[in-house]
N, C-alpha and C positions, 0 to 999 in steps of 0.2 A: 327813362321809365317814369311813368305820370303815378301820381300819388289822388286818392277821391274816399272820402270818407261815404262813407253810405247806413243805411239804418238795416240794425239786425232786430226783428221779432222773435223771443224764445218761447216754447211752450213744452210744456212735456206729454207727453202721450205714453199711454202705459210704463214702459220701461225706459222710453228712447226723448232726448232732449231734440224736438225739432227746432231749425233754425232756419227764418225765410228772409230773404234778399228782397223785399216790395222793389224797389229801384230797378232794380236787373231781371227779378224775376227765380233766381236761383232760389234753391233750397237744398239743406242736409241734414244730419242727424247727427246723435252721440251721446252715450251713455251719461256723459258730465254735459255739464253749461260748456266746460270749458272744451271741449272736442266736439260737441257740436258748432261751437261759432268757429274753432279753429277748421273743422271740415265744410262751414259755409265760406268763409273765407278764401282758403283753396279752391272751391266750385266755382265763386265769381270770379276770382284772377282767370282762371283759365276760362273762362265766361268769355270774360272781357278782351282775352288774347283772341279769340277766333272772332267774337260780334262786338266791336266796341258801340261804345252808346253815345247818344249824341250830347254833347254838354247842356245841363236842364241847371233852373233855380235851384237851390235849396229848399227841401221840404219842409216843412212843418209839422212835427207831432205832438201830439197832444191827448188826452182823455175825454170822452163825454158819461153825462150821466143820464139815462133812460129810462124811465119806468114803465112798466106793461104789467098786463095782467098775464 
């Protein structure tokens, strides 16, 4: 069984904690932080069981800062 860290996005939206997989592409939800990353989680292994992905770099995240009118 292979082991691959990947980056989780959380955001909330009205009620629901979403959480998105940029890497894989997956996304899920959950009332907590903590059931929304535990049901992203879940989404990408089985992701990754039917389409695995091809071995990539390390991404890089970071923050920018913007200003617009």
């Amino acid at each position: 069984m292979k082991t691959k860290s990947f980056t989780a996005i959380l955001y909330k939206e009205d009620d629901m904690y979403i959480a998105e997989c940029p890497e894989v592409g997956t996304v899920d939800q959950g009332k907590t932080i903590e059931e929304a990353l535990a049901n992203l989680k879940e989404a990408t292994k089985l992701y990754l069981e039917e389409c695995p992905i091809p071995e990539t770099t390390p991404r890089l995240v970071t923050s920018i800062e913007v200003s617009y009118a």
